[in-house]
C-alpha positions as CSV (number, residue, x, y, z in Angstrom):
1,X,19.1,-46.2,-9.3
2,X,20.1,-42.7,-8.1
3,X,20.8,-40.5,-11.6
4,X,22.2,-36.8,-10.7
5,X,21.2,-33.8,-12.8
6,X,24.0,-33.8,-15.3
7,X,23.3,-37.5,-15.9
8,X,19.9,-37.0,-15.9
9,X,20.6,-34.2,-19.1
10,X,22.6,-36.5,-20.9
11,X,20.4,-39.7,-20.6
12,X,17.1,-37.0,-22.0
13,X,19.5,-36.0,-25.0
14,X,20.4,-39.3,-25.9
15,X,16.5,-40.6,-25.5
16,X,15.6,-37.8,-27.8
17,X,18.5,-38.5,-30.2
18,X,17.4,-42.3,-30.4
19,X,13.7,-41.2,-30.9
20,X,14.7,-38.6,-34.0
21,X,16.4,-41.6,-35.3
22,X,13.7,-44.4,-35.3
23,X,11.6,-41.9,-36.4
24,X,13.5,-41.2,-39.0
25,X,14.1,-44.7,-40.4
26,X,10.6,-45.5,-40.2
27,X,9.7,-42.6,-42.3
28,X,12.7,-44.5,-44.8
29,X,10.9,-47.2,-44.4
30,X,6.9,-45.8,-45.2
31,X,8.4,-44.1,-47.9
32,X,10.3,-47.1,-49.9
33,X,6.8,-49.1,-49.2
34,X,5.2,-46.4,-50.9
35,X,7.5,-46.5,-53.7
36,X,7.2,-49.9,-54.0
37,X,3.4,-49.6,-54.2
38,X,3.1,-47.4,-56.9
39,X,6.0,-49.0,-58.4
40,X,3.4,-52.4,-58.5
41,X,0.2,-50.4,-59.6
42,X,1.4,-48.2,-62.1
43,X,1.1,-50.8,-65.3
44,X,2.2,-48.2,-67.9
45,X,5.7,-49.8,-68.5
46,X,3.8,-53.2,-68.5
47,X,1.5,-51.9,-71.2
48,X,4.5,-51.0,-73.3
49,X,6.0,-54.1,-73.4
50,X,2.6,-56.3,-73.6
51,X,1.9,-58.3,-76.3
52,X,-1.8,-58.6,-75.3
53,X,-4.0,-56.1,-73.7
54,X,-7.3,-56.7,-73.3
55,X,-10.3,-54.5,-71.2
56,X,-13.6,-56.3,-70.4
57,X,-16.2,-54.9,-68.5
58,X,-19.6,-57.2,-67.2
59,X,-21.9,-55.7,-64.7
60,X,-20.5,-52.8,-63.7
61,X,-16.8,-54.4,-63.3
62,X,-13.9,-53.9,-65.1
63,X,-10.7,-56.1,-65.8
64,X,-8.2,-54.9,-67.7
65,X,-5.8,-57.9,-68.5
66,X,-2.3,-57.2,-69.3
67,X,-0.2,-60.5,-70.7
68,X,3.7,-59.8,-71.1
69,X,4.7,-63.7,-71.8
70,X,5.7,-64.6,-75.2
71,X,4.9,-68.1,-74.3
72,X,1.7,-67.8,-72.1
73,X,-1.0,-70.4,-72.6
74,X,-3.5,-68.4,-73.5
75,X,-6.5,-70.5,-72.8
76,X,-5.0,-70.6,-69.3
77,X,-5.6,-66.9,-70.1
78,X,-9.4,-67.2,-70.5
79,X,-9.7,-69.6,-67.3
80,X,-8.9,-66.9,-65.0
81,X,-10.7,-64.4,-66.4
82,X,-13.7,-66.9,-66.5
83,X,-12.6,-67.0,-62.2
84,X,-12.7,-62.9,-61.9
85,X,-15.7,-62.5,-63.4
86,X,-17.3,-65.3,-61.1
87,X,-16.2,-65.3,-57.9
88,X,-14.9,-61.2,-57.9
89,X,-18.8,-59.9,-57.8
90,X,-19.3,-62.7,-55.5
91,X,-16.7,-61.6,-53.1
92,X,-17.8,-58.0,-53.0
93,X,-21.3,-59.0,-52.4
94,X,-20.9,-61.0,-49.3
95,X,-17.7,-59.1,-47.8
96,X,-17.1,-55.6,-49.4
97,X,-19.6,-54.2,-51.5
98,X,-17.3,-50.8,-51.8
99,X,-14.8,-52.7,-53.0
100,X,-12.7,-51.6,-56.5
101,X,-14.7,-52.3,-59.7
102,X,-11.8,-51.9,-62.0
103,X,-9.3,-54.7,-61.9
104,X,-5.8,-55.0,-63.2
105,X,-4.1,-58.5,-64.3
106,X,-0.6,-59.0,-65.2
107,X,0.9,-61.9,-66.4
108,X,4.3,-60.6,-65.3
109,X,7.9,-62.6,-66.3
110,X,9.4,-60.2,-64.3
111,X,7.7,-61.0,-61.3
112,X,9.5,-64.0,-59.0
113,X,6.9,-65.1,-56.7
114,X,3.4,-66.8,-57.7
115,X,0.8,-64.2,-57.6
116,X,0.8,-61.5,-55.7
117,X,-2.3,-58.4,-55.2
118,X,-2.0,-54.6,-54.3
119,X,-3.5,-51.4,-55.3
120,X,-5.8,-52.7,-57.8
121,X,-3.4,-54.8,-59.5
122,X,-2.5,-58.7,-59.3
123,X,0.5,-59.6,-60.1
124,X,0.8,-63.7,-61.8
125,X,4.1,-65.7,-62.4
126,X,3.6,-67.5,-66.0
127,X,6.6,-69.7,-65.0
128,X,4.1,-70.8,-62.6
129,X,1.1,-71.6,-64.5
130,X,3.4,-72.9,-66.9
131,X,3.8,-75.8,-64.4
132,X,0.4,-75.9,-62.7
133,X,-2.4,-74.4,-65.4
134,X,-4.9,-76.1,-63.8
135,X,-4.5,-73.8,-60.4
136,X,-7.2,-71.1,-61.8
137,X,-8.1,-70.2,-57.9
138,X,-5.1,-68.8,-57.5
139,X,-7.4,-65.8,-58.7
140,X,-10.2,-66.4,-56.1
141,X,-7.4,-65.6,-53.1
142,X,-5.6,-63.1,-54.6
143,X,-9.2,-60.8,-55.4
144,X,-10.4,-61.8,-52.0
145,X,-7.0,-59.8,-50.7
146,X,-8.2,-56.4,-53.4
147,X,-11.8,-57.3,-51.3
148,X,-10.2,-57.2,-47.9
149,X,-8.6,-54.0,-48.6
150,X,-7.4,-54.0,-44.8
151,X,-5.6,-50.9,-43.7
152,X,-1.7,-51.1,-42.1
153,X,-1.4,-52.9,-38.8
154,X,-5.1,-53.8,-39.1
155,X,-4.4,-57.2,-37.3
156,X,-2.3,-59.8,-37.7
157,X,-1.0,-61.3,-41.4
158,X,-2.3,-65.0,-40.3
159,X,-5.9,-63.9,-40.2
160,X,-5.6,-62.1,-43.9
161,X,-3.7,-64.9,-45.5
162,X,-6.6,-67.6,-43.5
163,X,-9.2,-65.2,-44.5
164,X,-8.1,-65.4,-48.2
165,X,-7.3,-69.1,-48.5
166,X,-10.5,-69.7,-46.8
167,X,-12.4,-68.0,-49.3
168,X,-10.6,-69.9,-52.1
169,X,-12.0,-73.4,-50.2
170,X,-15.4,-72.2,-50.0
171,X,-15.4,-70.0,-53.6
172,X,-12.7,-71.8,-55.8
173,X,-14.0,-73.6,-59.0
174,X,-11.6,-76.0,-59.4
175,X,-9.6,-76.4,-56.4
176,X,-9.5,-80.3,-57.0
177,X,-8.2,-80.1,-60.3
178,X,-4.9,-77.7,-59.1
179,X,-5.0,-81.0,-56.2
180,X,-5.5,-77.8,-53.8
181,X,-7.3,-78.7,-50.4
182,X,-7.1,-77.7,-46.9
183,X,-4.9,-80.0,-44.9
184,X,-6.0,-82.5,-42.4
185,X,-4.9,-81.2,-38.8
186,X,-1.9,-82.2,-37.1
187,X,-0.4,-81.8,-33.7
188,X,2.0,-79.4,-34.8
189,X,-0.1,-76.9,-36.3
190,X,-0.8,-74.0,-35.3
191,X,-3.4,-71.3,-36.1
192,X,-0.8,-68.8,-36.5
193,X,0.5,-70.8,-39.5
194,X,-1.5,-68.8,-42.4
195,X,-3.2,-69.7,-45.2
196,X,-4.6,-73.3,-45.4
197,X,-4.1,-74.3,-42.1
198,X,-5.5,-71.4,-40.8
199,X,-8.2,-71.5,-43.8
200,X,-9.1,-74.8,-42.1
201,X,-9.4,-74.0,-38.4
202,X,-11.4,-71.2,-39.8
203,X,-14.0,-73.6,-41.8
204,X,-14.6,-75.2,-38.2
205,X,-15.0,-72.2,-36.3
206,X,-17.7,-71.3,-38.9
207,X,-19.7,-74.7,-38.8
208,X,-19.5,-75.1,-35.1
209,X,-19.1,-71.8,-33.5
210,X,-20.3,-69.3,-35.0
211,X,-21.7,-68.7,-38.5
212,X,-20.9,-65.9,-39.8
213,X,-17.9,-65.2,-37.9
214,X,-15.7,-65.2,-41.0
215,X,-17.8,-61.7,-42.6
216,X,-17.6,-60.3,-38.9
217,X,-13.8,-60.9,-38.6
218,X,-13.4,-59.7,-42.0
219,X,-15.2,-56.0,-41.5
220,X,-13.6,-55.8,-37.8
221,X,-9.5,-56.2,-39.9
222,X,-11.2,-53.5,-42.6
223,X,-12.6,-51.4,-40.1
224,X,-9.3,-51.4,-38.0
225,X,-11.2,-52.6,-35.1
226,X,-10.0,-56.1,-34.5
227,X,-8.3,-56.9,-30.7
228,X,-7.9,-60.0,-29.6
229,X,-11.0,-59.6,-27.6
230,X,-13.0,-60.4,-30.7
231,X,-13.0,-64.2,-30.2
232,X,-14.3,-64.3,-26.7
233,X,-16.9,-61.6,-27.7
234,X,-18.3,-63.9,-30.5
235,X,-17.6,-67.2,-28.9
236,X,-17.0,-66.5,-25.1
237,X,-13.5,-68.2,-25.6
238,X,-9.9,-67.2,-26.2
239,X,-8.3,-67.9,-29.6
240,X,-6.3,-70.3,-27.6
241,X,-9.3,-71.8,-26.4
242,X,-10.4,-72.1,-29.4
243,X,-7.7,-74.1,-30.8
244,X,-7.4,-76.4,-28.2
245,X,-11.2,-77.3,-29.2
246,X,-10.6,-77.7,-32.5
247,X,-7.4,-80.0,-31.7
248,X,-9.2,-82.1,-29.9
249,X,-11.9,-82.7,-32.6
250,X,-11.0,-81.1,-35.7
251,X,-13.8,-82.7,-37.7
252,X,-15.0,-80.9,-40.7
């Protein structure tokens, strides 16, 4: 298409123009995720309403738990503290030994979802437990995320969800008493689906591709090194590939 020159100068202002906007709204953006993450890891209006705040410390670790439920089960309580202090050292042994070695619980009302981890702090839903007390490893995923500690845009959000959950298959103390288990395939799954399903096509990768590959693809996301490259480098197939394998005999 033939532009002339004063064309040419108006199209170049209105590029620029569009450019100082996104930027712009993506520094609105990075700034109101920042604000939301102090916003989750500064505890200190949680402390003031608390009705029970406890700081234990084994082997070096630290977990400061933080209960803000009138009604919380407080043996349910214990249970996941009994979890940290298991599977936490574990987690930073095998994946991240730099990992954070002071941990904050909070059994938040105010929080809507289920459980939830960032800076340090991990966020539960007591209306939750309140229905299932017996899902403990709820704990075991949410510290494997403080352990993954993966940088922005380190990869995509399936593999850090399938990472995490599993974790929670290989780590989790009672996953059969929360009735918590990795689903049986089926033809429309995908491994882009997250967390269990993607848990499980991870589980067969490890027992009949490559062991290991789990700890490698977990310091590759850390490391901000992870392409899509990665699977043919430790496999010598595509992800795609991959799949299709695993589709076609997804025994585990």
């Amino acid at each position: 298409m033939y532009v002339n020159h004063k064309q040419k100068q108006f199209l170049t202002l209105t590029l620029i123009k569009k450019c100082i906007l996104i930027t712009f709204l993506c520094s609105i953006g990075l700034n109101q995720s920042l604000y939301a993450q102090r916003n989750w890891s500064n505890v200190t209006k949680d402390i003031e309403k608390a009705i029970q705040v406890d700081t234990i410390k084994k082997k070096g670790i630290t977990l400061i738990y933080i209960n803000k439920s009138n009604d919380f089960d407080r043996s349910v309580g214990d249970k996941l503290k009994e979890v940290f202090f298991t599977n936490y050292p574990k987690q930073m042994k095998l994946y991240n030994k730099k990992s954070t070695r002071q941990v904050i619980f909070v059994i938040d009302p105010d929080y809507d979802g289920i459980a939830a981890a960032g800076g340090g702090v991990i966020r539960f839903s007591p209306a939750w437990f309140k229905k299932n007390p017996k899902d403990i490893d709820i704990v075991t995923h949410e510290t494997m995320h403080l352990v993954q500690s993966y940088p922005h845009n380190a990869g995509p959000g399936w593999i850090t969800e399938g990472i995490a959950d599993y974790v929670r298959h290989v780590m989790g103390i009672d996953n059969a008493g929360a009735n918590w288990s990795l689903p049986e395939y089926r033809a429309n799954h995908k491994y882009t689906d997250a967390y269990r399903i993607t848990a499980r096509f991870f589980l067969w990768l490890e027992k009949n591709k490559k062991k290991g590959i789990m700890k490698t693809l977990d310091t590759q996301m850390r490391a901000k090194a992870y392409t899509d490259d990665f699977w043919v480098q430790m496999t010598g197939k595509n992800v795609d590939e991959l799949w299709s394998e695993y589709a076609s005999n997804p025994q585990i």
